[in-house]
N, C-alpha and C positions, 0 to 999 in steps of 0.2 A: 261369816267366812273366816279362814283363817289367818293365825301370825306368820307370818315364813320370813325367809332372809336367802338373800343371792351372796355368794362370795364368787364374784369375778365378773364383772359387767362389761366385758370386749361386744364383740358385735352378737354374737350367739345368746352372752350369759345378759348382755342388754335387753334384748328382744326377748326369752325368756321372763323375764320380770317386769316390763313394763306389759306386757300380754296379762301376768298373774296382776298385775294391781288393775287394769281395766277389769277382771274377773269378777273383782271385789275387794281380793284378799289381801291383807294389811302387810306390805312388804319393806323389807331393810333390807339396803345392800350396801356393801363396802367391793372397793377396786384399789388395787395399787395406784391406779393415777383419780384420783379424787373428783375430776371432770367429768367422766365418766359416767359415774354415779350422779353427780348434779346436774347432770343432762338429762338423767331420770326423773327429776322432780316432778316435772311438768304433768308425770304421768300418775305423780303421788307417791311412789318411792321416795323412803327417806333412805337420807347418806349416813351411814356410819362412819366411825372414824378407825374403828380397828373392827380385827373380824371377830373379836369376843362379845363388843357391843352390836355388831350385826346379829350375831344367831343368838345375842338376851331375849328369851319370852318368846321364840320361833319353835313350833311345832316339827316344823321341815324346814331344812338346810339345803339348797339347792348349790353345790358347787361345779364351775364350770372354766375351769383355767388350762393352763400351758400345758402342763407335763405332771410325772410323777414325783418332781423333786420341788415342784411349787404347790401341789396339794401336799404335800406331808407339814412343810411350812406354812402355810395358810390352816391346818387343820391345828398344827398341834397351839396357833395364833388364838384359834376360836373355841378352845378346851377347857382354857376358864370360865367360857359364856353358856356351855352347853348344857341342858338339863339332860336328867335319865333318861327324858322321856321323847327327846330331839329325833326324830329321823333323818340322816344324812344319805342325798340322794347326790350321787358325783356324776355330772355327766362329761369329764373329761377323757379325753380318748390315754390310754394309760397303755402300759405295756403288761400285757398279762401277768408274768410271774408277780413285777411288784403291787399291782390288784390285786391278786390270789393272796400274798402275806400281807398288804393293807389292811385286808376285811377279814384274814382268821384275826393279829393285830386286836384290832377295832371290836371287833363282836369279843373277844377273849374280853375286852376290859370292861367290858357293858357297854359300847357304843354301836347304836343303831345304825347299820350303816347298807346301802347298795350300791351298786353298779351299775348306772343308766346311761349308758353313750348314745348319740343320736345319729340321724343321719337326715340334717335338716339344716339350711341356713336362716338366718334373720327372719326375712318374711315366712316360711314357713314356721318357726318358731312363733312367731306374733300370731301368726294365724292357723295353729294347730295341726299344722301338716305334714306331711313324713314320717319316719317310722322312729320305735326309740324301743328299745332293746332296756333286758332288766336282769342280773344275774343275782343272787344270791337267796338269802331264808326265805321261806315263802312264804310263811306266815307273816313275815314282814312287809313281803310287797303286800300280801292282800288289803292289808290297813291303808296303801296308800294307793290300790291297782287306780281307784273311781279317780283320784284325785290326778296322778300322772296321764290319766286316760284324756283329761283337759289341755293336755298340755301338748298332743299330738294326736297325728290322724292313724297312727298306728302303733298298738302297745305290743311290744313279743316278751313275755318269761322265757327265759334261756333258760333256769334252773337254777338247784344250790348251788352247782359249784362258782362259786363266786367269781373267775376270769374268763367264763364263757361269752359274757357280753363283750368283753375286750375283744378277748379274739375273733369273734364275727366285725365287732367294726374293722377292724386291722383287714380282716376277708375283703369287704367292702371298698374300704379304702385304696386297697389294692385293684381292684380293677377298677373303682372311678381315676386313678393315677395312670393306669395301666393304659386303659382307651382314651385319656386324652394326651397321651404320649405316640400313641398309633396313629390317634387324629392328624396331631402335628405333625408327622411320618408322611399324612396321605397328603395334608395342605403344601408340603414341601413339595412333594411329587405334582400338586396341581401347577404352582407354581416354576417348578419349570417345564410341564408342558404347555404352560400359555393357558392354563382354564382357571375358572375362578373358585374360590372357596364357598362359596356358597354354591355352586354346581357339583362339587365334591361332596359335599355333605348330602345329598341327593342320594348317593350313594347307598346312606343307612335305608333307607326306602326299598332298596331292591333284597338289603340281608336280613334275614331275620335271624338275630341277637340272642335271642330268647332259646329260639331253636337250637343256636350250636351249641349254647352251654347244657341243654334239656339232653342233648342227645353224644356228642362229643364230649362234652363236659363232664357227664357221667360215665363213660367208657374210660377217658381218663382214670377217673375216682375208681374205677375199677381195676384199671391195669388192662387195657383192652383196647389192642394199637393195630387191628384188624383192618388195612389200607382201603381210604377212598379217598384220599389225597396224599399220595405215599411224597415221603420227604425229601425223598431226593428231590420230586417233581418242585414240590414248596420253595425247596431253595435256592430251585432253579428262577422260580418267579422272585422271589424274594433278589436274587442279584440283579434280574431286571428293572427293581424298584430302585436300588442301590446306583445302578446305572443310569437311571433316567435321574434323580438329585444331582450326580455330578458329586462335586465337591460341594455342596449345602450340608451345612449341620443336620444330623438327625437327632431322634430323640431315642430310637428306641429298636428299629430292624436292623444297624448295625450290630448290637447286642446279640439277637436273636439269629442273624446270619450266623454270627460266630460259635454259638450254641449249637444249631444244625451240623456245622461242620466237626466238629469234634463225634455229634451222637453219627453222623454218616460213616465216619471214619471206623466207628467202633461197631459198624456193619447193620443197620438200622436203617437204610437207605427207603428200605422198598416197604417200612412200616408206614402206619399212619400217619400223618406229621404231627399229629396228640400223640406221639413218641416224647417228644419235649418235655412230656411231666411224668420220662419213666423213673428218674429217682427218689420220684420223692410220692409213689405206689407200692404196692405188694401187685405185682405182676402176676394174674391169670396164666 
């Protein structure tokens, strides 16, 4: 098996690596908080002490941290320790543009480097599950496709361009943020009709999800607001949800009432309520 090294052992980059040392493979990890990492032990992970001594004599560099401004610092930390020959695989969710000049950056100086964001927590990590996304040279993933392919229940090549994988997690992310912001919207609404949240949930049961983004969701991407539930109607239900809350926090069809009213205003009334995403189409 192989040498590898974690740099960033929170709850994702922990499970990650105590998953790779049950595997076999001989792992070092370093974390900002030192505990972390010694929590690992148990699993055979050793703790390094900085992240130059974590990725000494690692094949693959697994990084899994905060943001864009803690991988450039953690990386440029483990640049002493790195051989020619290191693969640097990031699966931190990053924001496109500074991924896209990371990894021109990085491959300019000769460092081996991709783009692997996930979309998986802890136990899925431990236990190979969910998907994980991979952007850049592909000769470069193919040296590691078998070996990430352990690491999840689902591998996708995005391609060269290097900030493709970002920007599908960011897609992603957005409607996992998206629908449990609606969720909250609907448990508000159960809540003050007197029903419970678990009978509310019920609900996903009668719509299929799938369907409106297959069918809607593509007319959208299209520019194609062809009415079968024209907006005006939408907003009209949508004030009746406003109305049944009361004065209760929402999270999210406040926003969206206010958006309707502006595109009604600007004569849009009697389109489809997938009118909502006309600016940001080329319009059929």
């Amino acid at each position: 098996m192989a040498n590898i090294a974690f740099l960033g052992t929170g709850l994702l980059g922990g499970a990650f690596a105590e998953a790779a040392a049950k595997r076999g493979d001989t792992v070092t990890a370093w974390n900002r908080s030192p505990d972390k990492v010694h929590a690992l032990e148990q699993f055979g992970v050793t703790a390094a002490a900085s992240p130059a001594e974590a990725v000494r004599n690692a094949v693959r560099v697994h990084i899994v941290l905060k943001d864009d401004a803690v991988v450039e610092e953690v990386l440029a930390a483990a640049r002493a320790g790195l051989s020619p020959d290191t693969i640097i695989l990031d699966h931190t969710t990053t924001l496109p543009t500074s991924t896209a000049a990371r990894a021109a950056r990085l491959n300019a100086e000769g460092v081996k480097y991709l783009h692997c964001p996930v979309f998986m927590g802890p136990p899925a990590a431990r236990n190979a599950q969910g998907t994980m996304m991979v952007a850049g040279p592909k000769v470069l993933f193919e040296t590691v496709k078998a070996e990430l392919s352990k690491m999840t229940g689902r591998l996708e090549y995005m391609g060269e361009r290097a900030d493709l994988a970002a920007v599908n997690k960011l897609f992603g992310n957005a409607m996992i943020i998206g629908v449990a912001a609606v969720m909250a919207d609907v448990f508000t609404m159960a809540q003050a009709s007197n029903v419970s949240a678990e009978d509310a949930i019920k609900l996903l049961g009668f719509i299929d999800l799938n369907a409106i983004v297959a069918g809607r969701g593509m007319n959208m991407a299209k520019g194609i607001f062809t009415p079968s539930f024209e907006l005006a109607m939408a907003r009209k239900d949508v004030r009746l949800m406003l109305e049944t809350t009361g004065d209760r926090p929402m999270a999210a069809l406040p926003s969206v009432a206010a958006r309707m009213d502006q595109l009604i205003e600007a004569g849009h009334g009697a389109e489809d309520c997938s009118v909502l995403g006309i600016d940001t189409v080329q319009r059929r």
